[in-house]
Backbone as JSON Lines, residues from 0, in Angstrom:
{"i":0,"aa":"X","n":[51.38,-49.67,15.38],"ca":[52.8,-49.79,15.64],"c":[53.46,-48.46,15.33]}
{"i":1,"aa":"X","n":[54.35,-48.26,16.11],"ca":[55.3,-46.41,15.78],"c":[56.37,-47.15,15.71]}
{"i":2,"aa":"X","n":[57.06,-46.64,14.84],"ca":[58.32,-46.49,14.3],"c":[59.09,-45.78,15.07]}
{"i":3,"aa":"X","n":[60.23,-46.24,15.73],"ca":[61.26,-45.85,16.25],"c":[62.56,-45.23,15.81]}
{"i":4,"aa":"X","n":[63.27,-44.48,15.93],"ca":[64.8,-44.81,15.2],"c":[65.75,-43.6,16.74]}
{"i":5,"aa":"X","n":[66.88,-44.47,16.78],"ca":[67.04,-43.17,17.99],"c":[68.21,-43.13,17.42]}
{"i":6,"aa":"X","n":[68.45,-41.57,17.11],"ca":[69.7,-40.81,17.18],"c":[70.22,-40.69,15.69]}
{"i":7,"aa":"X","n":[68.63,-41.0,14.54],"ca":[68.85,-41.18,13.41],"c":[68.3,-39.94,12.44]}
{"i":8,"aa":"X","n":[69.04,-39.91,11.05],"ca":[68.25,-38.58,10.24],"c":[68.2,-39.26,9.36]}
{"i":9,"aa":"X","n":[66.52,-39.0,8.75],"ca":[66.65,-39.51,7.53],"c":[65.77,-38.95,6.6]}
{"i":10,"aa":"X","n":[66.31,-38.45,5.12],"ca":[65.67,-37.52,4.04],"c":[64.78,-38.5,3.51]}
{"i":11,"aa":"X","n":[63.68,-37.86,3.16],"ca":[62.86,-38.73,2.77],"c":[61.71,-37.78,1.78]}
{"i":12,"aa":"X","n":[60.74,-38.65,1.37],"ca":[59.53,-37.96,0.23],"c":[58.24,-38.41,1.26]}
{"i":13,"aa":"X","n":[57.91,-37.16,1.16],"ca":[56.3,-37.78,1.51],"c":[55.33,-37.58,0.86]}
{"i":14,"aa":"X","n":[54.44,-38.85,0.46],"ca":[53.56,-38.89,-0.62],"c":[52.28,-38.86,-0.26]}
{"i":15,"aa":"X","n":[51.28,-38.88,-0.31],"ca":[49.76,-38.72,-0.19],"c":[49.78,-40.53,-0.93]}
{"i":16,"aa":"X","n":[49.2,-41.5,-0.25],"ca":[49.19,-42.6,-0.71],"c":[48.36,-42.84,-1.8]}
{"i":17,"aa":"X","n":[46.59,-42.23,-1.6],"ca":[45.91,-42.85,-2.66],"c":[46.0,-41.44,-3.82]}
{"i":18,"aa":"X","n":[46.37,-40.59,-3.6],"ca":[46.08,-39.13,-4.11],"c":[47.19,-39.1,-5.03]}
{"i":19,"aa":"X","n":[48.72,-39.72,-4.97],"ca":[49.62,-39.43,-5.87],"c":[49.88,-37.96,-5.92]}
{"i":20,"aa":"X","n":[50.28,-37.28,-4.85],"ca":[50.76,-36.03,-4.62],"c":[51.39,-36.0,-3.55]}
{"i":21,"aa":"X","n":[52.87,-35.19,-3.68],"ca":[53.72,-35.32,-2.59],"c":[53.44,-33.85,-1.72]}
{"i":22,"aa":"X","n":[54.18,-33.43,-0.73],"ca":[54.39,-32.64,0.44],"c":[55.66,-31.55,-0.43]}
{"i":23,"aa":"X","n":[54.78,-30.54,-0.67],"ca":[56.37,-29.76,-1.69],"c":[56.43,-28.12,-0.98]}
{"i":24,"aa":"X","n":[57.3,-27.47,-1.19],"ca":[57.37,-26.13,-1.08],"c":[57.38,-25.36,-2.62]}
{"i":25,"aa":"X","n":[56.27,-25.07,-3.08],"ca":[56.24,-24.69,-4.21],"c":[56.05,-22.69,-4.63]}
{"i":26,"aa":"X","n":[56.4,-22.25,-2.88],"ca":[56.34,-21.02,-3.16],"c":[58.04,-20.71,-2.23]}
{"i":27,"aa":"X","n":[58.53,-20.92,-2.6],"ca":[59.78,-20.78,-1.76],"c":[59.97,-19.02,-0.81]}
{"i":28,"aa":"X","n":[60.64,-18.95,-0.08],"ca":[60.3,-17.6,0.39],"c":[60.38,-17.37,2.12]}
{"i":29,"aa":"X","n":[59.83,-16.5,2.63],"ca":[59.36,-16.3,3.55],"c":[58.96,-17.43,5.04]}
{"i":30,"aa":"X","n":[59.02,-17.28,6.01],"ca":[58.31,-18.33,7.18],"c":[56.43,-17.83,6.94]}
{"i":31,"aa":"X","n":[55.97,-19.29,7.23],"ca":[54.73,-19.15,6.99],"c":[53.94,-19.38,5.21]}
{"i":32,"aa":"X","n":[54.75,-19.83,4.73],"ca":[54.16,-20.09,3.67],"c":[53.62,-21.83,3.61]}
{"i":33,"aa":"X","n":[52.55,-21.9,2.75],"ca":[52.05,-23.1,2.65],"c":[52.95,-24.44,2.58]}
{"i":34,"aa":"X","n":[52.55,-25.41,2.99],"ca":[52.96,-26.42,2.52],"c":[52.06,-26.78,1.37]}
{"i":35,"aa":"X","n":[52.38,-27.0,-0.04],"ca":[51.48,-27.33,-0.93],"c":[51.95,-28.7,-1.66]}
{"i":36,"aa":"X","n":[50.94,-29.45,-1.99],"ca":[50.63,-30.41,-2.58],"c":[51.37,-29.88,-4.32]}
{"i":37,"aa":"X","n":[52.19,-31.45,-4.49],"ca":[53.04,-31.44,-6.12],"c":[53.31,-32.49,-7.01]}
{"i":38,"aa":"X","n":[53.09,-32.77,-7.87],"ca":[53.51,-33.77,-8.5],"c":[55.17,-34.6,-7.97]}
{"i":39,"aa":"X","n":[55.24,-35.82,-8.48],"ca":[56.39,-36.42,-8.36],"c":[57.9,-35.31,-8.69]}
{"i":40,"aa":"X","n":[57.34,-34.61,-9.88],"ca":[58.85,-33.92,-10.75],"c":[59.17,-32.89,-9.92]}
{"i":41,"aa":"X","n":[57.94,-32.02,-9.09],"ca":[58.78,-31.05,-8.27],"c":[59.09,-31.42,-6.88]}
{"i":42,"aa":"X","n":[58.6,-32.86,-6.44],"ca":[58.68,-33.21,-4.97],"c":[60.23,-32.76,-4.3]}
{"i":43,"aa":"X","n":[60.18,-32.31,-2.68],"ca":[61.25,-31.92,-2.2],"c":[61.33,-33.1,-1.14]}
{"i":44,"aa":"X","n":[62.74,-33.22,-0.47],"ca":[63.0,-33.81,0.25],"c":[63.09,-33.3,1.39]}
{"i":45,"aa":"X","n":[62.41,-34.14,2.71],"ca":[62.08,-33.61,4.1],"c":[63.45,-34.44,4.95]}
{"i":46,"aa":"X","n":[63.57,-33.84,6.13],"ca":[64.68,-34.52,7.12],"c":[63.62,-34.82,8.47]}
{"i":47,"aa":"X","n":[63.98,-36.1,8.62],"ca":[63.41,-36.17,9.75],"c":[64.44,-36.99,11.06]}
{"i":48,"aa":"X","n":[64.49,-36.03,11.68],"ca":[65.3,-36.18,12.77],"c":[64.51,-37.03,14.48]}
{"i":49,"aa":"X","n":[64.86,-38.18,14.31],"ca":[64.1,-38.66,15.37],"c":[64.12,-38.8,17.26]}
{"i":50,"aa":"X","n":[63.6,-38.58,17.95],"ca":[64.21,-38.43,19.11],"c":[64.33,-39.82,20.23]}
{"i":51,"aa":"X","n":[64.04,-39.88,21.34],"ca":[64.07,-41.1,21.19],"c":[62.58,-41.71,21.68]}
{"i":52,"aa":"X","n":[61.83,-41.34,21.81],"ca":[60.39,-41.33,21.82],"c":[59.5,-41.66,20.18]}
{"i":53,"aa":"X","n":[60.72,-41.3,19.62],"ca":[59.7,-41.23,18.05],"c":[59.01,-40.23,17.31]}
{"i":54,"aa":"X","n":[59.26,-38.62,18.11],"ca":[59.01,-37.64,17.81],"c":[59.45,-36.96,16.67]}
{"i":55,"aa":"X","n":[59.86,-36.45,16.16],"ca":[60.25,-35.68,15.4],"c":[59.89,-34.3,14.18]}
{"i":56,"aa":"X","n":[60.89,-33.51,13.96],"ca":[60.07,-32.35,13.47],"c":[60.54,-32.91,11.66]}
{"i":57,"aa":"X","n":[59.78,-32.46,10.97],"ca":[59.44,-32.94,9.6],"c":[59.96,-31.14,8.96]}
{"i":58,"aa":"X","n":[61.22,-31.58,9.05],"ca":[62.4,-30.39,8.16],"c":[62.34,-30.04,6.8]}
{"i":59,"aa":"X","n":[62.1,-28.91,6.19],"ca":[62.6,-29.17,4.39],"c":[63.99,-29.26,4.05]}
{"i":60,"aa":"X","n":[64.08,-29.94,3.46],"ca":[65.65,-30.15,3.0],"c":[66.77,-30.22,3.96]}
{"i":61,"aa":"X","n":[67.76,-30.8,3.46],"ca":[69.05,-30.6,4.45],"c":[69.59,-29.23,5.01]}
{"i":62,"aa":"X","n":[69.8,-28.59,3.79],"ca":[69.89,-26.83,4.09],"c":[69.61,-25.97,4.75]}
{"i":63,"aa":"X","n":[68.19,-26.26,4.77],"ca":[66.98,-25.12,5.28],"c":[66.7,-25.02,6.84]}
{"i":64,"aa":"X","n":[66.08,-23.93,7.29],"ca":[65.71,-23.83,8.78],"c":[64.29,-23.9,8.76]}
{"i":65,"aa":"X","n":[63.65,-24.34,7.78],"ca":[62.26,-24.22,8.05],"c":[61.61,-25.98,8.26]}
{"i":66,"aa":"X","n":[60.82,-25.77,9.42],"ca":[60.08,-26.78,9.74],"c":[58.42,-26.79,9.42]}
{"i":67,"aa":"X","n":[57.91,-28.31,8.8],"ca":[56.69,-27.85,8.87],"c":[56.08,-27.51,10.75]}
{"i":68,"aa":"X","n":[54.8,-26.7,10.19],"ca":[53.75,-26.76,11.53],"c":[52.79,-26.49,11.23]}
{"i":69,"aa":"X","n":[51.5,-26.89,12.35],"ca":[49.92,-26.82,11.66],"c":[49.68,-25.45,12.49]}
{"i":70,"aa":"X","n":[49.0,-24.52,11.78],"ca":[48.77,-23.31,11.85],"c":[47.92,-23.53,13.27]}
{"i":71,"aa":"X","n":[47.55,-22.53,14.15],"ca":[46.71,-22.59,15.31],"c":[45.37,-22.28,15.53]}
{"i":72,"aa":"X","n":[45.46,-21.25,14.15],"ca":[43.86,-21.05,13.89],"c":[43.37,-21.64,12.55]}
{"i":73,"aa":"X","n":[43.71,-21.97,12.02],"ca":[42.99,-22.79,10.33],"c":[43.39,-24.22,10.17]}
{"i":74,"aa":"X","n":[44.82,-24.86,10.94],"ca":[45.03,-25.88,11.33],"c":[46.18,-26.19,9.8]}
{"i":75,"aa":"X","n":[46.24,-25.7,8.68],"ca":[46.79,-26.16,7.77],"c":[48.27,-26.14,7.67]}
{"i":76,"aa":"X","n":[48.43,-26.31,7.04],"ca":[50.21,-27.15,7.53],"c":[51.13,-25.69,6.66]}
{"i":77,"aa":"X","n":[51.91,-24.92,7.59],"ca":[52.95,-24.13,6.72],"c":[54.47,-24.26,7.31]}
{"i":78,"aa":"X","n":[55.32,-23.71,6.54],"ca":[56.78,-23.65,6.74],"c":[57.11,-22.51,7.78]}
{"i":79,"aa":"X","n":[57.49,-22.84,8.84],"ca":[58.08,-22.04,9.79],"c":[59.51,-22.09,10.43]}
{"i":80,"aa":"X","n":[60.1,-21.17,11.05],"ca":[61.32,-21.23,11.6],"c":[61.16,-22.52,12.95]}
{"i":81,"aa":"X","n":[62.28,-23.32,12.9],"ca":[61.74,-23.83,14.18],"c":[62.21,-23.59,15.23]}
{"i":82,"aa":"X","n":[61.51,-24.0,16.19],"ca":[61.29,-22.76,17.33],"c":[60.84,-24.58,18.6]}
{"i":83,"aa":"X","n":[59.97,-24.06,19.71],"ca":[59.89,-25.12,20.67],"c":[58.28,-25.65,21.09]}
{"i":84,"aa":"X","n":[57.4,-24.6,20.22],"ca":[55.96,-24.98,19.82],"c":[56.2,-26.27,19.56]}
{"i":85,"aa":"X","n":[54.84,-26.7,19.95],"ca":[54.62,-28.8,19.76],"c":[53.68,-28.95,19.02]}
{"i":86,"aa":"X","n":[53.35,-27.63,18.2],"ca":[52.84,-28.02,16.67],"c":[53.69,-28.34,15.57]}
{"i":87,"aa":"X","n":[55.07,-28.67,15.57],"ca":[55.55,-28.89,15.4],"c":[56.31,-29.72,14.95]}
{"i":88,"aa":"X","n":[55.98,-30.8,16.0],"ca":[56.13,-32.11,17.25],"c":[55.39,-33.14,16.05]}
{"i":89,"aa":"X","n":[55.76,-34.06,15.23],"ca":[54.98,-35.63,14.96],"c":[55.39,-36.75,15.55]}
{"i":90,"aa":"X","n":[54.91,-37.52,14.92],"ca":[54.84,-39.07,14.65],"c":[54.92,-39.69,13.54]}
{"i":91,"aa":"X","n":[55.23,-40.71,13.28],"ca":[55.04,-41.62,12.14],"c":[54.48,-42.74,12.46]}
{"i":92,"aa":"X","n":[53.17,-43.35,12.36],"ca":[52.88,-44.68,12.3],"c":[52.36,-45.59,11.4]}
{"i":93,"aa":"X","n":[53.39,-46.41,11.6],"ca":[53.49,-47.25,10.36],"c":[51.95,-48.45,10.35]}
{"i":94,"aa":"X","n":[51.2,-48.21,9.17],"ca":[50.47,-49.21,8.99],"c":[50.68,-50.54,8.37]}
{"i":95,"aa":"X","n":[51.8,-50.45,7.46],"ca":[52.09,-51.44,6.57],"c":[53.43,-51.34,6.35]}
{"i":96,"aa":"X","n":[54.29,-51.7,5.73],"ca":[55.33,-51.75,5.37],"c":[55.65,-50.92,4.33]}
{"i":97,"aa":"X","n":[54.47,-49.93,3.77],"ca":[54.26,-48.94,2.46],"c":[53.83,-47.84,3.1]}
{"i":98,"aa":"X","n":[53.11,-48.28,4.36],"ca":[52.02,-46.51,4.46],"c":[52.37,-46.39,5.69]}
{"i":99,"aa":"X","n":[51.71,-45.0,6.2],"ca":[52.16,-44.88,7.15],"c":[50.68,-43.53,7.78]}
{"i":100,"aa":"X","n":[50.55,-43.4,9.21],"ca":[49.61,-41.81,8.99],"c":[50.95,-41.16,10.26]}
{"i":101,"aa":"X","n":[51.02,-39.9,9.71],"ca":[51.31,-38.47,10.1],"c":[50.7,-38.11,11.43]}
{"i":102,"aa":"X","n":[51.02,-38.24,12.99],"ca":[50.07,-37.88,14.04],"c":[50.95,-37.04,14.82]}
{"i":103,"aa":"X","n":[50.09,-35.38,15.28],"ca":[50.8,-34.95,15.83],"c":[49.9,-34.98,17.39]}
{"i":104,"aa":"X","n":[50.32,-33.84,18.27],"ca":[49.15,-33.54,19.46],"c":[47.65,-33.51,18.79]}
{"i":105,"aa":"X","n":[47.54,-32.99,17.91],"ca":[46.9,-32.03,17.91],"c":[45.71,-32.8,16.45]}
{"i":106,"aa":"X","n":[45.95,-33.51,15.87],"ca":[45.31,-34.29,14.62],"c":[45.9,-35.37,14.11]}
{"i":107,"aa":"X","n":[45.7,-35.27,13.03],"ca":[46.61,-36.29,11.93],"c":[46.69,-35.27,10.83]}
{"i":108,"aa":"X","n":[47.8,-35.38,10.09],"ca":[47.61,-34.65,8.88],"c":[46.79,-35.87,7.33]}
{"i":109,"aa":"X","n":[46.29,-34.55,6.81],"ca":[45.5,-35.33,5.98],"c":[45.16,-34.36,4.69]}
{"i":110,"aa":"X","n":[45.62,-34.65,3.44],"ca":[45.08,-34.02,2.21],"c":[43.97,-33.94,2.16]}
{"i":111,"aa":"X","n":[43.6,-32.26,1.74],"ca":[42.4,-31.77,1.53],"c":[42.59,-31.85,-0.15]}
{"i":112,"aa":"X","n":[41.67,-32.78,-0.9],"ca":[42.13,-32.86,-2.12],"c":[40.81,-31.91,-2.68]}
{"i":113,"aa":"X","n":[39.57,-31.48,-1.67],"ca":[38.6,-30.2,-2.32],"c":[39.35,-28.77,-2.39]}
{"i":114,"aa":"X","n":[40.42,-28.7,-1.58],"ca":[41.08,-27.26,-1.56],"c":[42.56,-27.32,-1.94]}
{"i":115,"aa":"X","n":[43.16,-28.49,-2.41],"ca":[44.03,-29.15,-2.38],"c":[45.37,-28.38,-1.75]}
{"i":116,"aa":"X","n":[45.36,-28.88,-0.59],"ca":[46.59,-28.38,0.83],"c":[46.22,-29.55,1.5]}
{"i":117,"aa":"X","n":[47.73,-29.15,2.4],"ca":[47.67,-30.42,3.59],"c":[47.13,-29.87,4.8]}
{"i":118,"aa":"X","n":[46.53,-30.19,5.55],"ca":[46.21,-29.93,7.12],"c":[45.76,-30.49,8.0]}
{"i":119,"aa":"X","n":[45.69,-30.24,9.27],"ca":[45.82,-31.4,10.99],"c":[43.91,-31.63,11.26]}
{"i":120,"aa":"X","n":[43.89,-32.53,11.04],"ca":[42.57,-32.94,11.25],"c":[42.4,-34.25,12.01]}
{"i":121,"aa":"X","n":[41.01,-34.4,12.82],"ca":[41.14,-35.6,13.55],"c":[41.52,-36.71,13.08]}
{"i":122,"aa":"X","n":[42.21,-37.44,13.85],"ca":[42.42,-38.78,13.59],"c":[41.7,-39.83,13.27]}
{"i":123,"aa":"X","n":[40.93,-40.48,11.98],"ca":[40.19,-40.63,11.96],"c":[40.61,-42.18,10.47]}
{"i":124,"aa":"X","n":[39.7,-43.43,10.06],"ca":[40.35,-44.29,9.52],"c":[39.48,-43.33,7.87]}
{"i":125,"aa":"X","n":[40.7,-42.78,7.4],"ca":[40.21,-41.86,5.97],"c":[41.62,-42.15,4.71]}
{"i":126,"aa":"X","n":[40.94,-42.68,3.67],"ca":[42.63,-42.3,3.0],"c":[43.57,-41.38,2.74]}
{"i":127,"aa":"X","n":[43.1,-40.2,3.32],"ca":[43.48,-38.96,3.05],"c":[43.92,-38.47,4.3]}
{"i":128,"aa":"X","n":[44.18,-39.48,4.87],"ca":[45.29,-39.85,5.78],"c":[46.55,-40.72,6.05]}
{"i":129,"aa":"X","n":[46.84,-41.1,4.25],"ca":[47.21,-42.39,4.72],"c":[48.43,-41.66,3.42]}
{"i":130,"aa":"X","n":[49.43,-41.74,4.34],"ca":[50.52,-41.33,3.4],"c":[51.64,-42.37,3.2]}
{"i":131,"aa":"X","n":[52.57,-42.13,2.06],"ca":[54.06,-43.15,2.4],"c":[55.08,-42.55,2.16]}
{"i":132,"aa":"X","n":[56.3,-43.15,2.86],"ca":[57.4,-42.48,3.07],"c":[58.12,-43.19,2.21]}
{"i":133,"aa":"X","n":[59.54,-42.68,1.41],"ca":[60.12,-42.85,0.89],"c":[61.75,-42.41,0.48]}
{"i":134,"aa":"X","n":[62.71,-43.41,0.35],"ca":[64.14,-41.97,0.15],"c":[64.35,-41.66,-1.21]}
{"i":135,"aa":"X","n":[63.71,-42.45,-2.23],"ca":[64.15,-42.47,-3.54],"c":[62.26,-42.12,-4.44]}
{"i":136,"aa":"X","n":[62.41,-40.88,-4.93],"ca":[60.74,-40.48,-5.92],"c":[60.85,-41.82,-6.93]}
{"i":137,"aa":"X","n":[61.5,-42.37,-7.59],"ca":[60.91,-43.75,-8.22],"c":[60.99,-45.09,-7.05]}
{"i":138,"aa":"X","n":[59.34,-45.48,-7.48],"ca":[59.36,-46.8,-6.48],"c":[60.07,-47.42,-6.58]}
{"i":139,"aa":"X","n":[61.21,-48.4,-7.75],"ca":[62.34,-48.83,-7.79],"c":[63.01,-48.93,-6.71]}
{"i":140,"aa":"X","n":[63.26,-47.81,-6.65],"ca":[64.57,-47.22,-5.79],"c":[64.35,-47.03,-4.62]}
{"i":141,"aa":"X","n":[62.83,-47.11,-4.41],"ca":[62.53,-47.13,-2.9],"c":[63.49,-47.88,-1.59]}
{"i":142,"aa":"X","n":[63.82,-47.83,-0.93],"ca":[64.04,-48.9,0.43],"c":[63.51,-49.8,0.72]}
{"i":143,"aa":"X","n":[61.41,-49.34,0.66],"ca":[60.73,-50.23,1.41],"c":[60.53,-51.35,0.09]}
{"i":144,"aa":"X","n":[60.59,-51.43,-0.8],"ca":[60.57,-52.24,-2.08],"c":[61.5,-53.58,-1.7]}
{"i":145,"aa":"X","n":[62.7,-53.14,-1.04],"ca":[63.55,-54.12,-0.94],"c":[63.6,-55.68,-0.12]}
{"i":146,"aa":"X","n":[63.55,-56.47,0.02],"ca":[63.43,-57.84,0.61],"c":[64.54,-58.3,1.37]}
{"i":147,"aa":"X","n":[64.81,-58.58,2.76],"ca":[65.75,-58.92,3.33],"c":[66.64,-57.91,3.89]}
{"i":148,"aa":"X","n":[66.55,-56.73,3.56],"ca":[68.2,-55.57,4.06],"c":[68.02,-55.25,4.57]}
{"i":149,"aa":"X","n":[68.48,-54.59,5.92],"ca":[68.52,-53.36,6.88],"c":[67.46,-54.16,7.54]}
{"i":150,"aa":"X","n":[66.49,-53.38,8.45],"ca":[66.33,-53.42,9.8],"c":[64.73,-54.09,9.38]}
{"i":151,"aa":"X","n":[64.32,-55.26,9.71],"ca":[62.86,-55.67,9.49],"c":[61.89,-54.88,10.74]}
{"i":152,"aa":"X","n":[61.03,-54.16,9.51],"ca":[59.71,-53.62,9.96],"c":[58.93,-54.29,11.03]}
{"i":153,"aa":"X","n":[57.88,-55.51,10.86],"ca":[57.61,-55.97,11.72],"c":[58.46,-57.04,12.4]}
{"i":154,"aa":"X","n":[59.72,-57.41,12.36],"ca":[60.24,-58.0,13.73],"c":[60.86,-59.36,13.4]}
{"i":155,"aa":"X","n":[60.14,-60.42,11.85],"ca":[60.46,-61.31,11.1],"c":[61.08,-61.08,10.02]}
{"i":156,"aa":"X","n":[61.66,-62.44,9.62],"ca":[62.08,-62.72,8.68],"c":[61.81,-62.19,6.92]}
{"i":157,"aa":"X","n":[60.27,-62.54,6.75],"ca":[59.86,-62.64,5.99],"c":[59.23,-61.24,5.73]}
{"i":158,"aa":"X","n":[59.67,-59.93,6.62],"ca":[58.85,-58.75,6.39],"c":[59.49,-58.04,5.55]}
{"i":159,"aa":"X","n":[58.46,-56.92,4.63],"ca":[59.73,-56.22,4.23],"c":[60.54,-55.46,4.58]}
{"i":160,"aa":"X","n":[61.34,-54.34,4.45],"ca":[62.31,-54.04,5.31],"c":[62.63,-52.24,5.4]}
{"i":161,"aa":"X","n":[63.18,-51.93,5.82],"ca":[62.95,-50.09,5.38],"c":[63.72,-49.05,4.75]}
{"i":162,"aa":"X","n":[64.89,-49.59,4.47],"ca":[65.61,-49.08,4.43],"c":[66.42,-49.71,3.24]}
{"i":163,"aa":"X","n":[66.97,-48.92,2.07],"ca":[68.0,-49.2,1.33],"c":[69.0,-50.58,1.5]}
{"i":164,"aa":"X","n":[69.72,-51.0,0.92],"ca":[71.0,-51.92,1.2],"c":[72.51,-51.12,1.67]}
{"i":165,"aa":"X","n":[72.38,-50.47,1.2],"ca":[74.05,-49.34,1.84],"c":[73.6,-48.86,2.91]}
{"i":166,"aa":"X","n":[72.37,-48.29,3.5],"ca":[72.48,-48.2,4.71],"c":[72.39,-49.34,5.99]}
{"i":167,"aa":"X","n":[71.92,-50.46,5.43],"ca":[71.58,-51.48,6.62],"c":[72.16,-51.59,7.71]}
{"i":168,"aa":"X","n":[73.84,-51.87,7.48],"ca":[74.44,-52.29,8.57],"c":[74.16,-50.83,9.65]}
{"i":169,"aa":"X","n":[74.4,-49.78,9.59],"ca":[74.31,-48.84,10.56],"c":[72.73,-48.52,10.8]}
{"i":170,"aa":"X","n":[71.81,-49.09,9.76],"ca":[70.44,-48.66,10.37],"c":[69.77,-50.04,11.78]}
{"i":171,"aa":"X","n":[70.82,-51.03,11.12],"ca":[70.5,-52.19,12.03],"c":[71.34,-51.63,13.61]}
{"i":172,"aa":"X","n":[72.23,-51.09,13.67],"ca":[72.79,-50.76,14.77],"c":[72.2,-49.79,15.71]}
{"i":173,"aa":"X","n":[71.22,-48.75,14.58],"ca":[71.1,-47.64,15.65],"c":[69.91,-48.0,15.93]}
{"i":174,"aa":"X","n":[68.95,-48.42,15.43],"ca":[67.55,-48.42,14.74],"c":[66.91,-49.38,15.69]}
{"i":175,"aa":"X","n":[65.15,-49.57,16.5],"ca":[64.72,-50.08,16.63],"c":[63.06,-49.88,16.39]}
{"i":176,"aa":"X","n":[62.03,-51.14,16.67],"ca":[61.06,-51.2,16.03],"c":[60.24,-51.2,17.54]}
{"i":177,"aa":"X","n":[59.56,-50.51,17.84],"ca":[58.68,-50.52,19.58],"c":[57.22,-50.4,19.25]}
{"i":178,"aa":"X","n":[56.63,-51.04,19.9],"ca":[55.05,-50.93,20.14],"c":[54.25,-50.36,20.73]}
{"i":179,"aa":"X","n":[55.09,-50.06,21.95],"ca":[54.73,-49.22,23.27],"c":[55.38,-47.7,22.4]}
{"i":180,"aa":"X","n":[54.92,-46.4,23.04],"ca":[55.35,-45.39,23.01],"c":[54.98,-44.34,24.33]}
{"i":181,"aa":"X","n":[55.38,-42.77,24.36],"ca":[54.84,-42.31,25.09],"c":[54.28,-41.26,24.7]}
{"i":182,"aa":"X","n":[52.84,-41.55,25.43],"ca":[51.78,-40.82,24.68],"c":[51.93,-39.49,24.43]}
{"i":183,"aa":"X","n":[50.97,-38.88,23.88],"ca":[51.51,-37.2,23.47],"c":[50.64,-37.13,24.92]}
């Protein structure tokens, strides 16, 4: 199932599911620097701006002009200006109502926890592919934690849901959940 949202932004954490390491910029600086793997305390917040296909580029911060992208020759994931390259270019697909894998053209992203960095590797069923999204670094505070609010994940009643309680009413308005997509 892919996750939809059209005409929506939303800041978020991305975590390495079984690994307990988030998606951080821990050398600040320059285009082209790593995306590196961080504990919860330094995790940064990504923007992800969705199109209406389900595409979207995976931003640092609200502020910033840098987008991730997977390098062309080593494949590993760094901070670049963004530009109209479709390395660029993801997905989000949701496995569960917690996880989710990262798919662009070109791989899946997936923690290398022997070299510990992120980078685009085949798509393949590995946990080190299996990340979760989040708006709040304590699970508490998560969205997807919540029961009943905002826009149900799979389609019922009884699913959990994605989004916070203050955002619902407008995530229920803009927001939909599709099965079909179009392929890369």
């Amino acid at each position: 199932m892919i996750l939809f949202y059209f005409g929506l932004s939303f800041q978020v954490y991305i975590k390495s599911f079984y690994y307990d390491v988030y998606m951080c910029d821990r050398s600040i600086g320059e285009s082209g620097r790593l995306v590196t793997p961080c504990s919860k305390r330094h995790a940064k917040k990504f923007v992800l701006n969705f199109d209406g296909y389900g595409y979207t580029n995976i931003k640092l911060g609200s502020g910033e002009e840098y987008v991730v992208e997977a390098d062309s020759k080593d494949n590993t994931l760094k901070y670049v200006w963004k530009n109209d390259d479709d390395r660029q270019v993801f997905q989000f697909l949701m496995l569960n109502p917690h996880t989710c894998k990262i798919r662009s053209k070109y791989g899946c992203v997936t923690y290398d926890d022997e070299d510990d960095k992120f980078v685009l590797s085949s798509c393949i069923e590995d946990q080190k592919q299996i990340f979760s999204i989040s708006n709040h670094k304590d699970k508490k505070h998560n969205g997807v934690l919540k029961k009943n609010t905002g826009f149900p994940i799979y389609g019922d009643s009884e699913s959990t849901y994605g989004v916070n309680y203050d955002s619902s009413e407008e995530f229920n308005q803009k927001s939909k959940v599709l099965s079909k997509n179009k392929k890369f």
